[in-house]
C-alpha positions as CSV (number, residue, x, y, z in Angstrom):
1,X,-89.4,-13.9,0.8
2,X,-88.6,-11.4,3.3
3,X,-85.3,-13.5,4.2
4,X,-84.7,-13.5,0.6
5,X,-84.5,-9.9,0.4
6,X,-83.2,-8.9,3.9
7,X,-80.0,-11.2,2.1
8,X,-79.9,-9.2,-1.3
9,X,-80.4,-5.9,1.1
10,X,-77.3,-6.8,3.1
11,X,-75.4,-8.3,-0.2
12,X,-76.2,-5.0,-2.3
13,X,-72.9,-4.6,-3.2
14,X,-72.2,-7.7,-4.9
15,X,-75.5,-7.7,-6.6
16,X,-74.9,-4.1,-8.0
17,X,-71.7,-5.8,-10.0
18,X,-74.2,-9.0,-11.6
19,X,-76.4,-6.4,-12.5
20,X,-73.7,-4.1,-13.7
21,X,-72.1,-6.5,-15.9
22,X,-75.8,-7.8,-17.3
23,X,-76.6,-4.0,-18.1
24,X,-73.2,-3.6,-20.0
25,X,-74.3,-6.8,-22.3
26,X,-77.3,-5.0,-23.7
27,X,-76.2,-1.6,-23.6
28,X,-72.2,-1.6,-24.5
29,X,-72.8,1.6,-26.4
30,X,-74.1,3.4,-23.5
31,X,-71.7,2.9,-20.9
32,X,-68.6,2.9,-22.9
33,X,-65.7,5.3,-21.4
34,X,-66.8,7.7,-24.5
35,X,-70.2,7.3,-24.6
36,X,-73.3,8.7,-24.2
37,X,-73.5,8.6,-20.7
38,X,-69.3,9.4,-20.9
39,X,-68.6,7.3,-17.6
40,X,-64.5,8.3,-18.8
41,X,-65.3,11.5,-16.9
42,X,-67.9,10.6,-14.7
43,X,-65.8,7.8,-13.5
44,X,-62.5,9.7,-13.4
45,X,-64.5,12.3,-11.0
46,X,-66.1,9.8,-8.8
47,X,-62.0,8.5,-8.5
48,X,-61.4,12.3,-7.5
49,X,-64.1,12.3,-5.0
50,X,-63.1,8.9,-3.6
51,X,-59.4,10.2,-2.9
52,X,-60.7,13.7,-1.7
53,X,-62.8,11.5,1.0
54,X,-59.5,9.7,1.6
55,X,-57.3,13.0,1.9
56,X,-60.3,14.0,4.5
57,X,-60.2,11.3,6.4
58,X,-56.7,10.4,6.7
59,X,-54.7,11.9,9.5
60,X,-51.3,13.2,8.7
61,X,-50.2,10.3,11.1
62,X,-51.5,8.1,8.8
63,X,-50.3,9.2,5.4
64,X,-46.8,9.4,7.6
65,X,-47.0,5.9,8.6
66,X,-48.1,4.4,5.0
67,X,-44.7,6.2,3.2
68,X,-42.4,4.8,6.0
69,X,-44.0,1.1,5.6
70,X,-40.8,-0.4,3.7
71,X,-42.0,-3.9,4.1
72,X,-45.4,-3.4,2.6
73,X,-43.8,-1.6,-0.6
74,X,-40.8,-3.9,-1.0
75,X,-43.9,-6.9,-1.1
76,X,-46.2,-4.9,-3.0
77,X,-43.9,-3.8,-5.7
78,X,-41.9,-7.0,-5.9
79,X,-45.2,-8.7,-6.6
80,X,-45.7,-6.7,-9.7
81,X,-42.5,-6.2,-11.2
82,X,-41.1,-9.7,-10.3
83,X,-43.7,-12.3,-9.5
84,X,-45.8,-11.8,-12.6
85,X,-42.6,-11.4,-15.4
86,X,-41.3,-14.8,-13.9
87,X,-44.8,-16.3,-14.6
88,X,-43.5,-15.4,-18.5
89,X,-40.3,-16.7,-17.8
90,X,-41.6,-20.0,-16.9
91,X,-44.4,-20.2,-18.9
92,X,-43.8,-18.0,-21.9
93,X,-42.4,-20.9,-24.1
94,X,-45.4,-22.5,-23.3
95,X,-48.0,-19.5,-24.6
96,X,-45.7,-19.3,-27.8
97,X,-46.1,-22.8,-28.6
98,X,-50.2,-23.5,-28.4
99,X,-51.6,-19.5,-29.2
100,X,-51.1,-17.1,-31.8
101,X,-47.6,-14.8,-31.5
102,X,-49.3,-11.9,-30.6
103,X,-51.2,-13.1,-28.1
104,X,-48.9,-14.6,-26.5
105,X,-46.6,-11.3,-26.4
106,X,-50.0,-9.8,-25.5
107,X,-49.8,-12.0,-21.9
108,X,-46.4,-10.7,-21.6
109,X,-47.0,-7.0,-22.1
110,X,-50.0,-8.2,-19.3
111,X,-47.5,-9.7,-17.1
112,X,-44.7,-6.7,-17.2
113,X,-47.7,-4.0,-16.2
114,X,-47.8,-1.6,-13.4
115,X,-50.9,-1.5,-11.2
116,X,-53.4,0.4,-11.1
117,X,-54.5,3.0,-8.8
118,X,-57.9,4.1,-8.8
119,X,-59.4,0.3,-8.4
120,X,-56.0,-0.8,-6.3
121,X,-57.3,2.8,-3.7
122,X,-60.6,2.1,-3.9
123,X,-61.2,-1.9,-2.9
124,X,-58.5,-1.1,0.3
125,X,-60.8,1.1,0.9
126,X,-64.0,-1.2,0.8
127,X,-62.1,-4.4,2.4
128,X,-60.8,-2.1,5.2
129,X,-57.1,-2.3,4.3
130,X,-54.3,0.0,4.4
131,X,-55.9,2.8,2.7
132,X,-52.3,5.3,3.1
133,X,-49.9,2.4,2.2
134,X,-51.9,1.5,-1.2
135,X,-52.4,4.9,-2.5
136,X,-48.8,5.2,-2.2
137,X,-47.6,1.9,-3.7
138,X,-50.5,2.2,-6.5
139,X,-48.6,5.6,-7.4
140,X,-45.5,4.2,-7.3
141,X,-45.7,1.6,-9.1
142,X,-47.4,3.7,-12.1
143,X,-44.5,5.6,-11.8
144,X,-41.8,2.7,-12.0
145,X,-44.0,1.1,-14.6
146,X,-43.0,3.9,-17.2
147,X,-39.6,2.8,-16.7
148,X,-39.9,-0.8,-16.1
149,X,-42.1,-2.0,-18.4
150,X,-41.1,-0.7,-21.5
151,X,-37.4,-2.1,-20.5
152,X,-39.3,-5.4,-19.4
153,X,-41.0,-5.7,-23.1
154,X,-37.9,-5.0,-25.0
155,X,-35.7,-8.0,-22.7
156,X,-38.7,-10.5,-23.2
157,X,-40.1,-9.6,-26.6
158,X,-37.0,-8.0,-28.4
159,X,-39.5,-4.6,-29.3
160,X,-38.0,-1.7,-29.8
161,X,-38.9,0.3,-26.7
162,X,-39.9,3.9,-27.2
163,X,-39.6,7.1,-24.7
164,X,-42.4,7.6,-22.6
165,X,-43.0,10.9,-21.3
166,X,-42.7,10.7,-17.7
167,X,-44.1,14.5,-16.6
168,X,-46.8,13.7,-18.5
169,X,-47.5,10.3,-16.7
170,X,-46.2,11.7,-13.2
171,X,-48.8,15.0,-13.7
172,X,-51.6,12.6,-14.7
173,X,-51.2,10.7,-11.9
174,X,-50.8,14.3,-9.5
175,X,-54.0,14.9,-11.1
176,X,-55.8,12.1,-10.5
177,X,-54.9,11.7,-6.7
178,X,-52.8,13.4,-5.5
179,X,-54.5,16.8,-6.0
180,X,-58.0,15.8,-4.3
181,X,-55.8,14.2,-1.8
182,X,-54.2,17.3,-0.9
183,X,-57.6,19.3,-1.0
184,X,-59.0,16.9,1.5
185,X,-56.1,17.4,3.4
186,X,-56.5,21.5,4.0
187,X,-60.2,21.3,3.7
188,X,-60.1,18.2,6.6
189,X,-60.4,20.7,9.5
190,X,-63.7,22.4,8.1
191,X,-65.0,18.9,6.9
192,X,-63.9,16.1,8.7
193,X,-67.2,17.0,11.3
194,X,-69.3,17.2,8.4
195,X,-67.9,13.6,7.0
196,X,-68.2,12.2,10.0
197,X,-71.6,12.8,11.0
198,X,-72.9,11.5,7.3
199,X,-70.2,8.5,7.7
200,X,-73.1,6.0,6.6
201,X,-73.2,7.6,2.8
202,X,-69.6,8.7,2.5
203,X,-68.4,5.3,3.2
204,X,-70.2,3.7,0.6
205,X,-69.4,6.2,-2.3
206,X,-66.0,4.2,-3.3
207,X,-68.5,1.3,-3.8
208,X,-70.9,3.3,-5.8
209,X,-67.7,4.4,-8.2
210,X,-66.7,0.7,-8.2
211,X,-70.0,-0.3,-9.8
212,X,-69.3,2.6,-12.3
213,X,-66.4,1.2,-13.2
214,X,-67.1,-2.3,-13.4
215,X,-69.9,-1.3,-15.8
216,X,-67.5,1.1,-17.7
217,X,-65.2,-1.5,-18.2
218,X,-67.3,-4.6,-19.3
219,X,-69.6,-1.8,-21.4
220,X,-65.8,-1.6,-23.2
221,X,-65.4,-5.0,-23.4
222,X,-68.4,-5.3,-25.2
223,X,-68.1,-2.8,-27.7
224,X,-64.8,-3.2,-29.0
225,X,-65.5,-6.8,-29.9
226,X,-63.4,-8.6,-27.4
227,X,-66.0,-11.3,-26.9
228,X,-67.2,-12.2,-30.6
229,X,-63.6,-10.6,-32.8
230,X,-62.2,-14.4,-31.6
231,X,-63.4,-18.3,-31.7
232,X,-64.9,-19.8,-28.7
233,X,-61.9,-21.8,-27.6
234,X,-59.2,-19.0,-27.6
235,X,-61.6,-16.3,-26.0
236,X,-62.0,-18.9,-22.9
237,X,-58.5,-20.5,-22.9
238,X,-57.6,-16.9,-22.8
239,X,-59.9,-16.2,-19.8
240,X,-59.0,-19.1,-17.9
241,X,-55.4,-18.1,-18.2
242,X,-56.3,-14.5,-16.8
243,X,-58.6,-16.2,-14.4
244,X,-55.6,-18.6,-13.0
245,X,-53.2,-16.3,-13.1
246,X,-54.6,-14.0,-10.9
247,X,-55.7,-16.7,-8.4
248,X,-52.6,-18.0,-8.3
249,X,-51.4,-14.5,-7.1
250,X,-53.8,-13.5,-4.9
251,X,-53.8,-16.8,-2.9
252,X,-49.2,-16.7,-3.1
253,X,-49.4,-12.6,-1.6
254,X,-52.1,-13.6,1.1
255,X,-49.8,-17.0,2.2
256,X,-46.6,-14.7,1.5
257,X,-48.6,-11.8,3.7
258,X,-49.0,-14.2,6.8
259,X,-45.9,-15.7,6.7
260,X,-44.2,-12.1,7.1
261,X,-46.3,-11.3,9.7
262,X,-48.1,-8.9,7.7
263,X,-51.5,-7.1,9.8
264,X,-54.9,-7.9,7.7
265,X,-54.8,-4.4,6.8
266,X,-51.8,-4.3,5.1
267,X,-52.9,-7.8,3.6
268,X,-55.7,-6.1,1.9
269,X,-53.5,-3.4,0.5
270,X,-51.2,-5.6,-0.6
271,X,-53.3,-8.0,-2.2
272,X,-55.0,-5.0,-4.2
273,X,-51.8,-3.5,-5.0
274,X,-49.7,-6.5,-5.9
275,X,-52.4,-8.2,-7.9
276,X,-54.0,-5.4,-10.2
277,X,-52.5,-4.7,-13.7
278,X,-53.6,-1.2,-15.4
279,X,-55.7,-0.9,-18.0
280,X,-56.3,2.9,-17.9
281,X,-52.3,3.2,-18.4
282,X,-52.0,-0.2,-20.5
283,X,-53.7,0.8,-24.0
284,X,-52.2,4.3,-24.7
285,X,-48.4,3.3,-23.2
286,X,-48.9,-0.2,-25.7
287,X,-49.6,2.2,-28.7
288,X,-46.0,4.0,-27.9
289,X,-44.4,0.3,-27.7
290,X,-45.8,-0.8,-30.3
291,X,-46.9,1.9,-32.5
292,X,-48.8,0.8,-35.5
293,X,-48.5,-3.5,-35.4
294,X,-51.8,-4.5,-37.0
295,X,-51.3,-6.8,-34.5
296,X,-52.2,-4.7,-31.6
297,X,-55.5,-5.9,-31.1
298,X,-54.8,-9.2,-30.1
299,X,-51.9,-7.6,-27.9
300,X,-54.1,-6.0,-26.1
301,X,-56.6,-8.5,-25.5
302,X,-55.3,-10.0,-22.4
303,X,-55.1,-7.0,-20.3
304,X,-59.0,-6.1,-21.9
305,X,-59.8,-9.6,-20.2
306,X,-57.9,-9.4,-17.2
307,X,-59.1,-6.1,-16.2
308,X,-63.1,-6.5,-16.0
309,X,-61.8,-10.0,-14.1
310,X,-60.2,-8.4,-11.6
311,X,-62.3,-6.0,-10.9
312,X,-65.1,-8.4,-10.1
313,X,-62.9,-11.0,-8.3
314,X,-61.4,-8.4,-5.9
315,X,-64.9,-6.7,-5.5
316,X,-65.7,-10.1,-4.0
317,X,-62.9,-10.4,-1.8
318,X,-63.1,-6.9,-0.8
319,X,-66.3,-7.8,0.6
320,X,-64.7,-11.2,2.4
321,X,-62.1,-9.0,4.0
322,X,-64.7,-6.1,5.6
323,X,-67.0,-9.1,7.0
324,X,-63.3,-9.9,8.6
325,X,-62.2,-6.9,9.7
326,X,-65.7,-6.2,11.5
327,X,-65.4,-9.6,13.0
328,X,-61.9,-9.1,14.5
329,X,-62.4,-5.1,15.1
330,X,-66.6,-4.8,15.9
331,X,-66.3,-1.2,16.5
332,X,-66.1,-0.6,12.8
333,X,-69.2,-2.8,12.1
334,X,-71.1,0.7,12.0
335,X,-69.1,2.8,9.4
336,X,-70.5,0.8,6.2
């Protein structure tokens, strides 16, 4: 017995996201992103904590070397914007034949999305990755995405794109991380001490907001009907495709990784950064594309799939790659 919970002690992590995803099947309502526990905000400030912690504890050596990593953001955002629309190019035929239209265009407007950033930051952070290099590529590549993937949708789809208001999307994104990235920058002289000395609890509060999120987005899941508005059959079909897909990636960027020589650092980050696609962004930028199609629903479920998948599959991995960065570098067996 004691062996039995020593194990779940040291695995708390991954038994916080079982339990996370069993809470958000019996209380959808309650952890929604507008519900009554409003985990929209609460979630959205434990992302602005998490990147204040980051601006603290990254040295402006750091942040310098993650912008002038060419390599790593060449791989990262070649993996998002090309390796995932030539997975439609290959295969899109295919989804148009054996689904429904607009789910089919729904994997599309999946594959042609930038990544995210708060998830992307935060499970760098927890695998021990490149922490400087992702928060830059997750930025840029919401920024390209504004860009790209309406032009993406339009070449593959024939929709009529529609203007997307970059300052809005470029001050949403200041907001969200670059601002308490800069405060834990000025405040890093007063506070790094501080940080350092309670290292045990500040390093875990990225996995805290992970949880949060995990249960936000399966609470969403839940209440908007994407498990019981479809049969059986397409609901899994669709998972396994989300499931495979991002397999399939995450195994090609970590072969791809070693083969460039890539440091297990920069692995991480670009495994995070290449593989995630963004919700948070997704659902409002696919109501400018596509404005009022009745058909949006189904559109969107894909992305409504892919996104509480992810999440939970690189929460795992995140795990795998800090037991492997503690076994290569021991020193930093003490900072989780």
């Amino acid at each position: 017995m004691n062996n039995f919970l020593e194990k779940i002690k040291k695995e708390w992590f991954l038994v916080g996201m079982l339990i996370a995803i069993g809470l958000a099947t019996l209380t959808p309502n309650l952890g929604r992103s507008d519900g009554v526990l409003h985990l929209g905000d609460i979630t959205s400030i434990g992302v602005a904590i998490v990147f204040f912690l980051h601006g603290l504890g990254l040295s402006p050596q750091a942040i310098k070397a993650g912008v002038s990593n060419w390599r790593l953001h060449i791989f990262i955002q070649l993996a998002t914007f090309a390796i995932y629309p030539l997975i439609w190019l290959i295969f899109g035929s295919t989804f148009l034949a054996y689904m429904p239209v607009a789910l089919a265009f729904g994997f599309c407007y999946l594959f042609v999305l930038p990544s995210t950033i708060s998830s992307s930051v935060a499970m760098t952070s927890v695998g021990k990755g490149n922490v400087p290099g992702a928060i830059f590529n997750a930025s840029l590549s919401s920024i390209l995405g504004v860009f790209i993937t309406p032009l993406l949708i339009q070449l593959f789809m024939g929709f009529e794109g529609a203007e997307l208001d970059l300052m809005a999307s470029v001050f949403a994104i200041a907001k969200l991380l670059l601002l308490p990235m800069i405060a834990g920058q000025l405040l890093r002289p007063y506070l790094l001490e501080f940080s350092q000395k309670h290292k045990s609890i500040v390093n875990k509060i990225d996995k805290y907001v992970i949880l949060l999120i995990v249960y936000s987005a399966f609470c969403d899941s839940v209440a908007n009907g994407i498990w019981a508005s479809f049969s059986i059959s397409l609901l899994l079909t669709s998972i396994i495709i989300c499931l495979v897909c991002l397999l399939f990636v995450v195994h090609l960027l970590q072969w791809s990784a070693r083969c460039f020589g890539f440091q297990l650092a920069d692995e991480v980050a670009a495994v995070f950064c290449g593989t995630k696609k963004t919700l948070a962004t997704g659902v409002p930028m696919a109501k400018v594309i596509f404005g009022a199609d009745p058909r949006l629903g189904m559109i969107l479920l894909p992305i409504m799939l892919y996104h509480p998948i992810q999440i939970f599959y690189c929460a795992v991995l995140a795990s795998r790659y800090a037991k492997l960065a503690e076994t290569l570098h021991p020193e930093e067996k003490n900072k989780g």
